[in-house]
LUMMARFI-463103 format. One record per residue (C-alpha): residue in one letter; x, y, z. Coordinates in steps of 0.5 Angstrom, whole numbers, padded with zeros to 4 digits, always signed. Example, Ala and Ser with C-alpha at 12.3 -4.5 7.8 and 13.67 -1.06 7.14 Angstrom:
# LUMMARFI-463103
A+0025-0009+0016S+0027-0002+0014
***
This chain:
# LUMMARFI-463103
X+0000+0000+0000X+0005+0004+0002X+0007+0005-0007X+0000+0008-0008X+0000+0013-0003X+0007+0015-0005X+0004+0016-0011X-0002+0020-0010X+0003+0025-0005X+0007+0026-0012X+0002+0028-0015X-0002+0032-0011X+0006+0036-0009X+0007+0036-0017X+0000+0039-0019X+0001+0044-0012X+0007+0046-0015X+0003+0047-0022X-0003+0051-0020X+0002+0056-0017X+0005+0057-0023X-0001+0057-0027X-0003+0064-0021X+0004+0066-0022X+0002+0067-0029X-0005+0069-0029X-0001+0074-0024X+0003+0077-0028X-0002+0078-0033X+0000+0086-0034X+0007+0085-0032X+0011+0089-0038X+0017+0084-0040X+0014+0077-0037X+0014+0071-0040X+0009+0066-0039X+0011+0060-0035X+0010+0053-0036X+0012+0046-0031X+0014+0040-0034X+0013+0034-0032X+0016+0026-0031X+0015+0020-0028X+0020+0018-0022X+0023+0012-0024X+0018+0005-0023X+0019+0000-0019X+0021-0008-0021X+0017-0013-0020X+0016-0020-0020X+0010-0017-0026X+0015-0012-0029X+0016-0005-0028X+0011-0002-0023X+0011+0007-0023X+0012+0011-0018X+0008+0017-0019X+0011+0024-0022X+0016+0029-0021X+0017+0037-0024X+0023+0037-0028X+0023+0044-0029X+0019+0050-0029X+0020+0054-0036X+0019+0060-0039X+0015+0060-0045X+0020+0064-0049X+0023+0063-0057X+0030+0066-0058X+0029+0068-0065X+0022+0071-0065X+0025+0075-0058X+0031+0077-0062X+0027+0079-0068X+0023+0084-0063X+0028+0087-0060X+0031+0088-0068X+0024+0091-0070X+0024+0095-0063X+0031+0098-0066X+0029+0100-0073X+0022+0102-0070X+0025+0108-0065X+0030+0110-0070X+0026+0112-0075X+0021+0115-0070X+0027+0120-0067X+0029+0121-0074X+0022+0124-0076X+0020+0127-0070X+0026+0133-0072X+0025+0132-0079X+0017+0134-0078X+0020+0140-0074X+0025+0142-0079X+0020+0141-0085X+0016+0146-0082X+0020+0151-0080X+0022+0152-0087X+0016+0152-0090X+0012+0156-0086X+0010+0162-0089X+0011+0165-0082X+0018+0163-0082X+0020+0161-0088X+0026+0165-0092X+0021+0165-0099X+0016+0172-0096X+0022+0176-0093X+0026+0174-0100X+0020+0176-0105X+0019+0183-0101X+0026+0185-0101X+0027+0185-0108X+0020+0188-0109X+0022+0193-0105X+0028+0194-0110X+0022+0194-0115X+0019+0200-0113X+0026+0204-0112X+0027+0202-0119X+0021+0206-0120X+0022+0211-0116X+0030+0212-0117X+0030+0218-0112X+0025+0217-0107X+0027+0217-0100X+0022+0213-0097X+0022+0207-0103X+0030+0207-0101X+0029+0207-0093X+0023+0201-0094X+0029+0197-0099X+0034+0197-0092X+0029+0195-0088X+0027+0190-0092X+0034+0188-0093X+0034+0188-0085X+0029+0183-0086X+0031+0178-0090X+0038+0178-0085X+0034+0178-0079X+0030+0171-0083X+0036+0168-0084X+0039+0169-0078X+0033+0166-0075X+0033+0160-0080X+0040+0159-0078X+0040+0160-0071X+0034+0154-0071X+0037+0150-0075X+0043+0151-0069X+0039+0149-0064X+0037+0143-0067X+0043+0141-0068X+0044+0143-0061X+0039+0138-0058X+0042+0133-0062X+0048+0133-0057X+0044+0133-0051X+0039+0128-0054X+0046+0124-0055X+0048+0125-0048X+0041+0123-0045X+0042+0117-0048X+0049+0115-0047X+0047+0115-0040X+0041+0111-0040X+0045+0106-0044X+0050+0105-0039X+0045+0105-0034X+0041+0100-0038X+0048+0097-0039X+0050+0097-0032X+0044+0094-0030X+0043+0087-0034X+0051+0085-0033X+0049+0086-0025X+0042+0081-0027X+0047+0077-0031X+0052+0076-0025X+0045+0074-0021X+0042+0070-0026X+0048+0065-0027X+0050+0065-0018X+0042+0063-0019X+0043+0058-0023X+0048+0055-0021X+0045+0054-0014X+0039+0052-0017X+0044+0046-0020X+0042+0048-0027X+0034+0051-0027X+0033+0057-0030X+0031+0063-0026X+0026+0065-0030X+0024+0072-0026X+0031+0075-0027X+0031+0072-0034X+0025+0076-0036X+0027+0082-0032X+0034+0081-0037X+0030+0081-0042X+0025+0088-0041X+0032+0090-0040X+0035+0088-0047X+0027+0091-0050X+0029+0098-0047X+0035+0098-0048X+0035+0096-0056X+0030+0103-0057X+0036+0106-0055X+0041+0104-0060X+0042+0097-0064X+0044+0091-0060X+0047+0084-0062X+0047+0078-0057X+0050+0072-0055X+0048+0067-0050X+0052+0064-0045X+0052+0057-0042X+0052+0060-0034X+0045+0063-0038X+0049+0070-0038X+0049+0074-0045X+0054+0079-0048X+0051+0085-0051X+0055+0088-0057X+0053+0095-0061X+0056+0097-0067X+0060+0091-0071X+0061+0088-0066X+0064+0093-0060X+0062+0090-0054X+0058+0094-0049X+0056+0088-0044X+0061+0082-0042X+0058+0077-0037X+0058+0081-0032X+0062+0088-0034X+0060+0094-0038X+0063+0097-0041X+0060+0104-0041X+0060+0108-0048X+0061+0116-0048X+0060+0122-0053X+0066+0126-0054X+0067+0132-0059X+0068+0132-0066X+0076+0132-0068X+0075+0137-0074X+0068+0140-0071X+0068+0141-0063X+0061+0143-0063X+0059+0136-0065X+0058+0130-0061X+0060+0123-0063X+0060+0117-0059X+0066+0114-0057X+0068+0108-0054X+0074+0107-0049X+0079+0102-0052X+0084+0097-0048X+0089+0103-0049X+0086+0108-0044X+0084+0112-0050X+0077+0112-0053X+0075+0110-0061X+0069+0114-0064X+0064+0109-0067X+0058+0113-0070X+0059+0110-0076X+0058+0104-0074X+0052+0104-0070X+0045+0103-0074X+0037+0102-0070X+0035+0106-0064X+0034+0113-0062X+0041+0114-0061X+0042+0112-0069X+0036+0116-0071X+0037+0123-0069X+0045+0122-0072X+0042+0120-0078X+0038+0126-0079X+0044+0131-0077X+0047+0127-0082X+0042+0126-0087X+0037+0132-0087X+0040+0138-0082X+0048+0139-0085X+0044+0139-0092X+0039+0144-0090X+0044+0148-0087X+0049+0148-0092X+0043+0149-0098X+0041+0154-0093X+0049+0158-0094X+0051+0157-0100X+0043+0160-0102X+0046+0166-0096X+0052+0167-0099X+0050+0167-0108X+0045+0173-0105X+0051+0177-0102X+0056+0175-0108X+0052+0177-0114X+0048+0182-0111X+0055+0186-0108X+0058+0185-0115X+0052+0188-0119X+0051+0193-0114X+0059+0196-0115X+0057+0197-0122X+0052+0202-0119X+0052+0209-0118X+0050+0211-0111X+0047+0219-0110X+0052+0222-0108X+0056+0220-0115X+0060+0215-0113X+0061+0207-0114X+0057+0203-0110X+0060+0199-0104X+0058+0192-0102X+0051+0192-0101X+0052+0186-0095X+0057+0184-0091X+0062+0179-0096X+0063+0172-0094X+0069+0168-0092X+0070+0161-0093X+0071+0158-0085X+0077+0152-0084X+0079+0148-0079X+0084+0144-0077X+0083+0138-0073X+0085+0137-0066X+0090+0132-0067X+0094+0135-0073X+0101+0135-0072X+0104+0139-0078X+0105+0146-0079X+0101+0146-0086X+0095+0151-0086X+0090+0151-0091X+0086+0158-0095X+0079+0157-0099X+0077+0163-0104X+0071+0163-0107X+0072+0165-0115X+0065+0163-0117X+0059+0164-0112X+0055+0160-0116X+0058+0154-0117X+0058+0153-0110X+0057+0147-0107X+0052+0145-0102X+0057+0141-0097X+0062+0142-0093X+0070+0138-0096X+0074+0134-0091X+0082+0135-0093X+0087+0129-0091X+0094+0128-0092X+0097+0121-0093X+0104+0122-0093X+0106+0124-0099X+0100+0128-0102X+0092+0131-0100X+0085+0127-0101X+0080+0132-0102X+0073+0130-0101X+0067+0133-0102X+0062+0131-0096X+0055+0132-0100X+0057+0125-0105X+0064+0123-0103X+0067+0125-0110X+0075+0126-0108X+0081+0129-0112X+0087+0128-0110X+0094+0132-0111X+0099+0137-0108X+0094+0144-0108X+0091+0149-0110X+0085+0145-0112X+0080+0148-0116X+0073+0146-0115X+0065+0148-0114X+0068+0155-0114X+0072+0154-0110X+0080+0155-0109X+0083+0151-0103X+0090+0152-0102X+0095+0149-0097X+0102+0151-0094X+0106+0149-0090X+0109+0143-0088X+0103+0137-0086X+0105+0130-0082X+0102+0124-0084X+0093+0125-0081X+0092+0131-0081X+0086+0133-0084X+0082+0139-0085X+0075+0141-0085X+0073+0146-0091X+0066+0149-0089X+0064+0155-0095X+0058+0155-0094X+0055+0151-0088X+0055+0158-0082X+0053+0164-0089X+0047+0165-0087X+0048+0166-0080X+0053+0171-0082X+0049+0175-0088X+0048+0181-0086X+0047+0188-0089X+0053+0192-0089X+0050+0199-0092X+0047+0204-0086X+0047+0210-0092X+0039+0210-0096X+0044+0215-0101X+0050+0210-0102X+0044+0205-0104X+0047+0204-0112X+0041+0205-0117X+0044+0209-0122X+0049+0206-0128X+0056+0209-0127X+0057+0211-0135X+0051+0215-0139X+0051+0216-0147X+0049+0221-0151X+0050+0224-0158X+0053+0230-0161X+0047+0235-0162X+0051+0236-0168X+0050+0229-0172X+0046+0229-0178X+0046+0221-0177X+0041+0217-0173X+0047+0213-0170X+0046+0212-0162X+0048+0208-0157X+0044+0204-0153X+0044+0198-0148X+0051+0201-0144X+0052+0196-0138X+0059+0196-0135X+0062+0189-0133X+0067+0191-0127X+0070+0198-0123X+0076+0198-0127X+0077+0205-0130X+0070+0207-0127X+0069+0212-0126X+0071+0215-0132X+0076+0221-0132X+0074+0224-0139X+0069+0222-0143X+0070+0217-0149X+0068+0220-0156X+0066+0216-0162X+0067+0219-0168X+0065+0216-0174X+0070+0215-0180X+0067+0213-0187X+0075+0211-0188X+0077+0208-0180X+0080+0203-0181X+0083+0205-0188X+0082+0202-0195X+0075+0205-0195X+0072+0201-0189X+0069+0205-0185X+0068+0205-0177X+0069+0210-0170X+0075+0213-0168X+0075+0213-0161X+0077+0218-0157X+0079+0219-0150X+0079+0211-0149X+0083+0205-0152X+0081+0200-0157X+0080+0204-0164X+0078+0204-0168X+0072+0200-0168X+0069+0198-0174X+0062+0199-0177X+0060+0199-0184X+0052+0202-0184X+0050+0197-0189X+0053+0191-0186X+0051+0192-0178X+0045+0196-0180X+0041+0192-0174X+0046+0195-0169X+0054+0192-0166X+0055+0191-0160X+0062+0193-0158X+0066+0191-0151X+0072+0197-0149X+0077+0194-0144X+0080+0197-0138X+0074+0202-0137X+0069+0197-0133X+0070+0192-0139X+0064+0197-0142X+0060+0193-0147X+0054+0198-0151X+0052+0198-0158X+0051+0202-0164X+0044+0202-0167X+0042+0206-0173X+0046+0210-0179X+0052+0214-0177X+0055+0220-0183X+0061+0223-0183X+0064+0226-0177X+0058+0225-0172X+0060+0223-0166X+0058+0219-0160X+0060+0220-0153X+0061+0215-0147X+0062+0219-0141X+0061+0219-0132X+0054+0219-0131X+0055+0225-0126X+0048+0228-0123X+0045+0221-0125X+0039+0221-0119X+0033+0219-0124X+0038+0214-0127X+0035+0207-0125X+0039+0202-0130X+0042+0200-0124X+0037+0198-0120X+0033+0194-0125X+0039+0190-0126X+0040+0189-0118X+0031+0187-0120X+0034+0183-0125X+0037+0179-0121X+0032+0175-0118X+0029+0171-0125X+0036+0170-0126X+0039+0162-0125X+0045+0164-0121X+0045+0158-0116X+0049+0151-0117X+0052+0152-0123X+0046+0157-0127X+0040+0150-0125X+0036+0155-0121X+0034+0162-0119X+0035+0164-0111X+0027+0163-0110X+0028+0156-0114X+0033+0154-0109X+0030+0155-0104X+0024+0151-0105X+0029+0146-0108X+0031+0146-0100X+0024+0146-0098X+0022+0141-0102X+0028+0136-0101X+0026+0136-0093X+0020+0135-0095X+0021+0129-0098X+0026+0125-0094X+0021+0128-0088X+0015+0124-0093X+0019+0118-0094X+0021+0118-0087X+0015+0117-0085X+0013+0112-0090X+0019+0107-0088X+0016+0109-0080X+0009+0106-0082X+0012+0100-0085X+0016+0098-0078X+0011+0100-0075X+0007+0094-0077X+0012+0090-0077X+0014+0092-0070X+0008+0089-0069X+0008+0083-0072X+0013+0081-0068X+0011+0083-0062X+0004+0079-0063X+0009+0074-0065X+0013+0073-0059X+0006+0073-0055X+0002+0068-0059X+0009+0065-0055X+0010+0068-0049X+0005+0071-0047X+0000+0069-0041X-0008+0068-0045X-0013+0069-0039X-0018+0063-0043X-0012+0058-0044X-0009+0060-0036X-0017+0058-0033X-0018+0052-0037X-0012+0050-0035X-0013+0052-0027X-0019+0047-0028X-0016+0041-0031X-0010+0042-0025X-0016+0042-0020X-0019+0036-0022X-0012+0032-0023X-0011+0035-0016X-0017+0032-0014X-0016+0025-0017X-0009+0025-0013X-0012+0027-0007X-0017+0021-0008X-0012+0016-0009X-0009+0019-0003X-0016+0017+0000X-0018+0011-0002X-0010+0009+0000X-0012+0011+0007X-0019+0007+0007X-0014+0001+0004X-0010+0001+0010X-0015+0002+0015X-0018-0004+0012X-0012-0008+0014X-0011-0005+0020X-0018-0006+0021X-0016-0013+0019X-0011-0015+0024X-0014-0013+0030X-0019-0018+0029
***
């Protein structure tokens, strides 16, 4: 009898223990991170007989959670990809605003600069129309300022959103080595059995900490994981962390990168190897989205100040003089990096404001020459200098060391720095420098028209230049001007070959360029000379106008209107794509996680029904334990007759 009552108390102790499991998991239904729990049982080794094998009851092996490797693993990468693309479109949404706000956008403060140009080109001497141009002016300074300035505090909530996340990585790094270190003493105190709490308690950690950055791991025999980032960094070695850090940029100390310590005592930038997560998502939209809009931006800042400083000193102001720069000049910013060793020095010139590039380049010297790489596409070229590209001249001397690098940036702080340089309303250059008339004396119908001058030099002239026609200018009896008080005669001009007009360019006196028009006679006389008194004179102006339709940025692809909606529309468009590989990780985030809880997860209708069939195999136990009792009793009863 003794067989069957050992029987019956293993079954009830199994099955007690199994009904606890199954209150544990109804329990933690709503716990974050736990994983449904289920007890496995076996036969106790059977008893031999005379008649076979007898059983002996039942025992728990071990109580396991209900957990896949590869669909947990498949959620934790999900989560990373899934918090990266959304810390990525939160400060895409922000920027992609900003910019295309009528509010704070640069197009209405650029379109009602140059119509207040417009209106002093139709009034050339008005002093309120000149006023409402500086103020204007001002206002598109100020826009600029403001743009710039966000977009700097954009990138400033980047470094603090990379500090933030650094410390709560090594605190969650910190964490799941100390449950590693209690996971494997548990476990080897348990002879082996899984500490399922602190399994799942490890687990919520490795979520929380893959939306933070992207993780790989690996499991270990004592049940401790190691934890890597990046390809292959470590950052959770069984029961060590090995914490990450920001660190400054070697050729830009406003930007934070992410650094790891290495066995050297230094530290090893590894930002470009890290993917997933939000750390990863707000470093691809600086990369991405914020360096591009902030380069676009300057380079669109520094194409308005060149051209329109160029053309406004071929203007004449009121007080008769040349036009001075309209806005302060841009200067191209380098840097040396940190680390450089040699002497060498680099100087950047801009020679063509509109084949600027909108991107920063990166110089390295590997020992016997430079690699110049524009940072927009990576295109390199490589040599001793001056290098020649975008606009650009890049010069270096002094002696380099092997490393050093420089960081070249034309463009990337213009439009912070745009400003306006004229204070004088009366200095604003609306007037040409050079007039033409004609000798009231003439008896031909010869005029100058379309005078334009191309640079200062000579300007403004010190006599007036006389063109006189000459039936026998050039001798042989071919006709044109002599040209008097300037270079370049005698031009040639024949009335029956250029009777729809010929332009003519006079070097040396602002590389002037006019043309001839109508039917000269002998000795009429043509003059060219300083438009002195010019106040009503506009030509200037309307070429300043001008200036907006025409394509002066990227290479003559765009005109300043053009630009900048190009810039909005690039925003915008990796904003929308953003979005849309977002909405698409979010499905599959949730695919994922219902699969690890179609697994894991504890289903309240399956746990109760459960609940019951333990209940009645409890019963049945406890009757076997009963009915073993009424046998004893029998032969108990038995032996005292």
């Amino acid at each position: 009898m003794a067989e069957i009552l050992g029987i019956g108390t293993s079954a009830l102790l199994s099955l007690q223990k199994a009904l606890s499991t199954t209150g544990h998991n109804i329990a933690n239904v709503n716990t974050e991170g736990y994983n449904r729990q289920r007890v496995e049982f076996t036969t106790l080794p059977p008893q031999l007989s005379g008649s076979g094998f007898i059983g002996n009851g039942v025992q728990i092996t071990t109580v396991r959670r209900a957990y896949d490797e590869f669909i947990a693993g498949q959620v934790l990468s999900q989560t990373a990809s899934q918090s990266g693309l959304d810390a990525y479109v939160s400060l895409a949404n922000r920027l992609d605003n900003l910019l295309a706000s009528d509010s704070s956008g640069l197009s209405p403060a650029l379109q009602q600069f140059f119509d207040s140009i417009q209106a002093v080109a139709a009034n050339p001497s008005g002093l309120p129309e000149r006023q409402v141009m500086l103020a204007e002016a001002q206002a598109l300074a100020d826009r600029f300022a403001f743009l710039d300035r966000s977009l700097v505090g954009l990138e400033a909530e980047v470094n603090n959103r990379l500090t933030v996340m650094v410390d709560e990585i090594n605190g969650l790094a910190t964490n799941i080595a100390r449950l590693n270190q209690e996971i494997t003493v548990a476990t080897g105190t348990a002879g082996g059995q899984p500490p399922n709490d602190l399994l799942d308690q490890r687990d919520l950690l490795l979520t929380q900490l893959s939306k933070k950055i992207g993780i790989t791991t690996v499991g270990l025999a004592d049940g401790s994981v190691n934890v890597m980032i990046g390809s292959g960094q470590p950052l959770v070695v069984g029961a060590a962390a090995q914490p990450i850090t920001t660190v400054a940029s070697a050729l830009d100390p406003n930007r934070l990168e992410i650094g790891i310590k290495t066995p050297n005592g230094g530290t090893a930038v590894i930002s470009q190897f890290l993917s997933g997560g939000e750390i990863s998502g707000v470093m691809d939209f600086r990369t991405r989205v914020l360096d591009p809009a902030r380069n676009e931006l300057g380079r669109l800042a520094a194409v308005v100040t060149d051209t329109f400083n160029a053309q406004h000193r071929l203007g004449m102001d009121s007080n008769g003089q040349l036009g001075a720069d309209f806005f302060t000049p841009l200067s191209p910013v380098t840097v040396a990096a940190t680390g450089n060793a040699g002497t060498a020095t680099v100087a950047v010139t801009v020679t063509d404001a509109s084949a600027l590039a909108a991107s920063d380049y990166r110089l390295n010297y590997d020992g016997s020459q430079w690699l110049v790489t524009r940072i927009a596409d990576n295109k390199t070229v490589t040599g001793a200098g001056p290098f020649n590209l975008d606009g650009l001249t890049i010069a270096v001397s002094g002696t380099p060391a092997l490393g050093d690098s420089f960081l070249v940036r034309p463009v990337h702080d213009a439009a912070g720095a745009f400003a306006v340089a004229l204070t004088d309303v009366s200095r604003i250059a609306v007037a040409a420098p050079v007039r033409a008339s004609a000798n009231l004396s003439n008896t031909g119908t010869a005029a100058i028209a379309e005078v334009a001058v191309q640079s200062a030099t000579g300007l403004p002239l010190a006599a007036p230049i006389t063109l006189t026609f000459n039936p026998n200018a050039l001798g042989a009896g071919v006709p044109g001007f002599d040209v008097g008080g300037g270079p370049g005669g005698p031009l040639a001009f024949d009335p029956a070959l250029d009777s729809n007009g010929k332009t003519f360019t006079l070097s040396g006196f602002g590389d002037m360029r006019f043309t001839v028009r109508g039917i000269p006679q002998a000795g009429d006389t043509l003059v060219l000379e300083h438009n002195s008194g010019g106040r009503g004179d506009n030509r200037n102006g309307l070429l300043l106008a001008g200036l907006q339709t025409q394509r002066l940025v990227n290479n003559g692809a765009s005109t300043f209107g053009e630009a900048y909606g190009s810039l909005v529309a690039d925003v915008g468009v990796k904003t929308r794509q953003g979005q849309a590989n977002l909405n698409t990780q979010n499905i599959l985030l949730q695919q994922a996680v219902d699969a690890r809880e179609s697994v894991s997860g504890v289903n309240l209708d399956e746990e109760a029904a459960r609940l019951l069939r333990l209940q009645q195999a409890y019963q049945a136990a406890a009757r076997i334990v009963s009915v073993a009792d009424g046998l004893f009793q029998t032969l108990l009863d038995a032996t005292r007759r």
